[in-house]
N, C-alpha and C positions, 0 to 999 in steps of 0.2 A: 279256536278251530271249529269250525261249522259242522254242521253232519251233511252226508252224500261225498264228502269228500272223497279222492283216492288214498289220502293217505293215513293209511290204519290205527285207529282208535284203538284207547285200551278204556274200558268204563267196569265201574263197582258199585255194586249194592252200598246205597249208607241205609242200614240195617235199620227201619224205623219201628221195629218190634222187640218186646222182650215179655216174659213169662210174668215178673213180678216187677212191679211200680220198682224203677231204679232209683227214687226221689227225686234225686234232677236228670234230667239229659243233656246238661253242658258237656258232658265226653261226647254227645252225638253232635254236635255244635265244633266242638275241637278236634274230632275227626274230619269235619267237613273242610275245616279251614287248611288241616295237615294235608290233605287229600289235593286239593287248590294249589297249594305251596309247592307238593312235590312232582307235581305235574300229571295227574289224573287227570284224561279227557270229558268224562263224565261219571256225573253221582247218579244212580237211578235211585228209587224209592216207591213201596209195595203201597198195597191201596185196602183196608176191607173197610167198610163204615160198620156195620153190626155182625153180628157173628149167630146162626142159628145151630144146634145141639145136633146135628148129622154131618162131622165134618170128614165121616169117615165117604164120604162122595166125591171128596177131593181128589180120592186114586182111582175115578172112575171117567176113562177119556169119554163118554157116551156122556156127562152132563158135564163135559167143557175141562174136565179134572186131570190127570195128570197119573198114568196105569206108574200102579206102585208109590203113587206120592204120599208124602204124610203134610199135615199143617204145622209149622213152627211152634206153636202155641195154641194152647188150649181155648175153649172158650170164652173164660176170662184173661186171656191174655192182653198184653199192654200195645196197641197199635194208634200210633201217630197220622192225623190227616195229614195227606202226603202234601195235598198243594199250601196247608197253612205251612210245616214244617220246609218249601221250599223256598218261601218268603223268605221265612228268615234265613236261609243258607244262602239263599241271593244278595243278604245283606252284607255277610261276614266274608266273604270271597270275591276274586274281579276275575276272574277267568273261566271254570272250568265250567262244562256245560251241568243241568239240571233237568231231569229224565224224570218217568213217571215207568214202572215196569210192573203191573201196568195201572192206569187210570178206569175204576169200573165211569167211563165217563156218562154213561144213560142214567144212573143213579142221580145225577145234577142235573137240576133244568136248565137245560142249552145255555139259554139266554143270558142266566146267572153267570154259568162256565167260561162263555166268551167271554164276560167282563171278566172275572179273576184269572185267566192265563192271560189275557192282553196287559192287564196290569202286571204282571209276574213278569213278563218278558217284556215290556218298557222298565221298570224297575230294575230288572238283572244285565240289559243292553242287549236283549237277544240273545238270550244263554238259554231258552226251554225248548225242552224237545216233547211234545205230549205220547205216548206209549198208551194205548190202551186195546181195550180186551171184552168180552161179554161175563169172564166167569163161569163161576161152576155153581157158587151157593144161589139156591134158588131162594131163601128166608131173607137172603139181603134183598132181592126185588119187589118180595113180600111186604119188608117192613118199607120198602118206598112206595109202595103201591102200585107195583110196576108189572108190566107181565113177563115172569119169568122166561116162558115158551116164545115169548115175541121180542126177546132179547138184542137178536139182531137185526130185526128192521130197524127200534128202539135202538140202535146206535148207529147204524146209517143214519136214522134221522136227526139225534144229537150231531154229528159231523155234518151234516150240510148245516144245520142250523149256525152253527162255529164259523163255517167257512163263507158262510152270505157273510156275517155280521161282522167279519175281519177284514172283508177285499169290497162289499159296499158302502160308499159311505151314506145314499140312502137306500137303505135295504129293503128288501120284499123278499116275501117269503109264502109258501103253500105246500102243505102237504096234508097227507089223511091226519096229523097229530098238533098241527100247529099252523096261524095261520097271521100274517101282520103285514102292513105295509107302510112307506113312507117313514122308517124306522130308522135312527139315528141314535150309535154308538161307537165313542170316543174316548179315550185314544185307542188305537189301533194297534195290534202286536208291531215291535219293533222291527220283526223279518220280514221279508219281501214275501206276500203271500199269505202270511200268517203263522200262526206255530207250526211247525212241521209236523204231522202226526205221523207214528209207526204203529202200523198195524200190526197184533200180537193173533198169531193163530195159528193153525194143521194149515198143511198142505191140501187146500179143497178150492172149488170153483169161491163158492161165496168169500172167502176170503182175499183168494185173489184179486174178483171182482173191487172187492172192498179196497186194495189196494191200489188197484188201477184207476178210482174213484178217487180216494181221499190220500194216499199215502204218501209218503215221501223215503218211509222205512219199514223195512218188515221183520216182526220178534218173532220165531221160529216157535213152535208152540208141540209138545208131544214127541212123537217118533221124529217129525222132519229135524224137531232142535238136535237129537242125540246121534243121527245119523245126518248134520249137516250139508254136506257134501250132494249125499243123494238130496235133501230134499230143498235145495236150493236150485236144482236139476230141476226137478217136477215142479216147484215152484214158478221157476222162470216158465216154462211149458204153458202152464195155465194163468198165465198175465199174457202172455202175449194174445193165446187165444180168446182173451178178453180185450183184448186192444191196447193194450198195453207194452212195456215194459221194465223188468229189473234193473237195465243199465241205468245208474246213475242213483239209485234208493241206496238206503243207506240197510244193513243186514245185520241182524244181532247173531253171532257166535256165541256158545257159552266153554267158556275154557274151565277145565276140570283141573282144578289143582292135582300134583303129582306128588305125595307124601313124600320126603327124605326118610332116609335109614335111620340118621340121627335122631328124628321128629322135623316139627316144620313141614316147610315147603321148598321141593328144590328146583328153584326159578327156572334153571337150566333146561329141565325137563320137560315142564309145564310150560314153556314156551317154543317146545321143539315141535309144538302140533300149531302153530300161529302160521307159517310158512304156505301150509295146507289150507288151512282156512282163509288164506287172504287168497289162495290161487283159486277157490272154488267162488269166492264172490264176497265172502264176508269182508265188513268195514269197521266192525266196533265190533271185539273181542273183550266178553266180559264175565268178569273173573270175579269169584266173592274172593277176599281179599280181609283174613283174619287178624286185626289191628289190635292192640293196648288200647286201655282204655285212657294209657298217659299219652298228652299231644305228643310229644319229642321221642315216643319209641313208635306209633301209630305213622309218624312223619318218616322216622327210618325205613319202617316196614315196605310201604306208597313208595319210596323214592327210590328202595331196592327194586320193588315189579316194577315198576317207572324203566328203570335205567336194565332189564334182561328185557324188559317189551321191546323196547327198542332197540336193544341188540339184534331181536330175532327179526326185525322189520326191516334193519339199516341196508 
C-alpha cells in the first residue's frame, strides 16, 4: 500500500535504540519480519549520528526540541544508522513500507543521499518513504561542520539537491551551497517522482512552505502533534496560503496507547480515537507498539493492533 492514500494506515516505530549493547539485534530483524507478516503498514526508524552532553535541550521547543521531552537514552546509548539498518529490513520483508521518523537528512551530503535512498527503494520495490526534520542538537551539526543556525536553508537545500538528481536524468544544479552540471545518476528511485519525502515540523509558515515545496507528507512536530485536530486546521491554512495544498499528503497521527486495568494495552480503547483522526485529515496513525523480543509473541501482539486497527477503520 503506498502513502497519500485514502485508506488509513496504521505504522510503528522499529525501535532502533537501546541503553546497553544488546549483543545482537536479531530481535530487531525478527521483529521487522513479524511486523511484515502481520500486516503493519509501516516501520518507521529514529535517526541521531553523534550525541553532544546538553541533551537536556531536547525539552526545549525554541532549539527544535520537544517542551517536556526527555531523550531515550543517554549519551552513550546504543543507536543504529537508520538508512544502513533499513537495507537490511528491505531484505527480510516484501511488503510493508520503510519510514525514517526522522532522517537529520543535511547531516549527509546530498549527492551521497540521493544515491543511498534510490538504491534502498529499487532494492525494496518502492517500499521508502523519507521523514525528515532539522532537530534540535546543535553538537550533531558541529561535529559535521554544519551550521547549526542555518539548518534549515541547509535542508531545503539537501531536498532540492535529492529531487534534481531523482527526476533528471542529466541534471544541473545551483545554489549559494552547491553547484554541477551535465550530471548523471543511476538508477533512479523506483516511485514515480522519487522517494516521497514527509516533512516533520510546528505548525509555521516555513514549514509549510517546506511542504508545499518538497513534500508529499507532513509529521506533526510539538503542540500541533498533540492537539491534532487543531493543528492540521492551521496547518492546512498555511499551505494553501503558500500555494499549495493538504489534500492528497499523507499526515502522521500519533496514537497514544490506552493502558488496560489488567496491565497491557486495551486495543478497544486506543483505537476508539482513530475515527477522529481519520475525519480531521490524518492517514498514517502511529502507534509505538510494545512487542517480545520472541518472533511468534512480537507476531501476536502486530497481528492483535493489526486486526482492532481495522476494526476501527472498516
Amino acid at each position: 500500500m503506498s502513502q497519500g492514500t485514502a485508506v488509513p494506515q496504521l505504522s510503528t516505530t522499529l525501535v532502533n535504540f537501546r541503553e546497553e549493547d544488546p549483543g545482537s539485534w536479531r530481535f530487531l530483524l525478527d521483529r521487522a519480519v513479524a511486523a511484515d507478516r502481520a500486516g503493519i503498514d509501516r516501520l518507521v526508524v529514529s535517526d541521531h549520528v553523534v550525541y553532544g552532553e546538553n541533551t537536556d535541550e531536547y525539552a526545549k521547543p525554541e532549539v527544535g526540541g520537544s517542551k517536556g521531552g526527555k531523550q531515550p537514552t543517554t549519551v552513550d546509548g546504543q543507536w543504529l544508522e537508520p538508512l544502513t539498518l533499513l537495507s537490511v529490513v528491505a531484505g527480510i520483508t516484501t511488503r510493508v513500507r520503510l519510514g525514517t521518523n526522522i532522517l537529520l537528512a543535511s547531516l549527509r551530503r546530498p549527492v551521497v543521499l540521493a544515491k543511498t535512498l534510490s538504491t534502498l527503494d529499487v532494492l525494496s520495490d518502492g517500499r521508502v518513504d523519507l521523514g525528515v526534520g532539522v532537530g534540535w542538537q546543535r553538537e550533531e551539526y558541529d561535529a559535521a561542520g554544519l551550521s547549526f543556525d542555518g539548518r534549515g536553508k541547509l535542508l531545503d537545500h539537501t531536498l532540492s539537491v535529492l529531487q534534481t538528481l531523482w527526476t533528471e536524468k542529466r541534471a544541473s544544479f545551483k545554489d549559494g551551497y552547491l553547484e554541477f552540471d551535465a550530471i548523471h545518476q543511476m538508477p533512479k528511485p523506483r516511485q514515480s517522482g522519487g522517494v516521497p519525502i514527509w516533512v516533520s515540523g510546528t505548525t509555521n509558515k516555513l514549514v509549510a512552505r517546506r511542504i508545499v515545496q518538497f513534500g508529499s507528507g507532513w509529521i506533526p512536530w510539538g503542540d500541533s502533534a498533540v492537539d491534532i485536530t487543531t493543528g492540521i486546521a492551521q496547518m492546512r491554512d498555511l499551505v494553501e496560503a503558500a500555494g499549495g495544498t493538504l489534500d492528497g499528503k499523507a499526515i502522521v497521527g500519533n496514537l497514544r496507547p490506552v493502558k488496560a486495568t489488567t496491565g497491557g494495552v486495551d486495543l478497544a480503547a486506543t483505537m476508539a480515537a482513530v475515527p477522529e483522526f481519520v475525519a480531521a485529515g490524518v492517514t498514517d496513525c502511529r502507534m509505538p507498539i510494545n512487542v517480545s523480543d520472541d518472533a511468534s509473541e512480537a507476531f501476536d501482539t502486530y497481528s492483535a493492533t493489526v486486526e482492532a486497527f481495522r476494526a476501527a477503520t472498516a
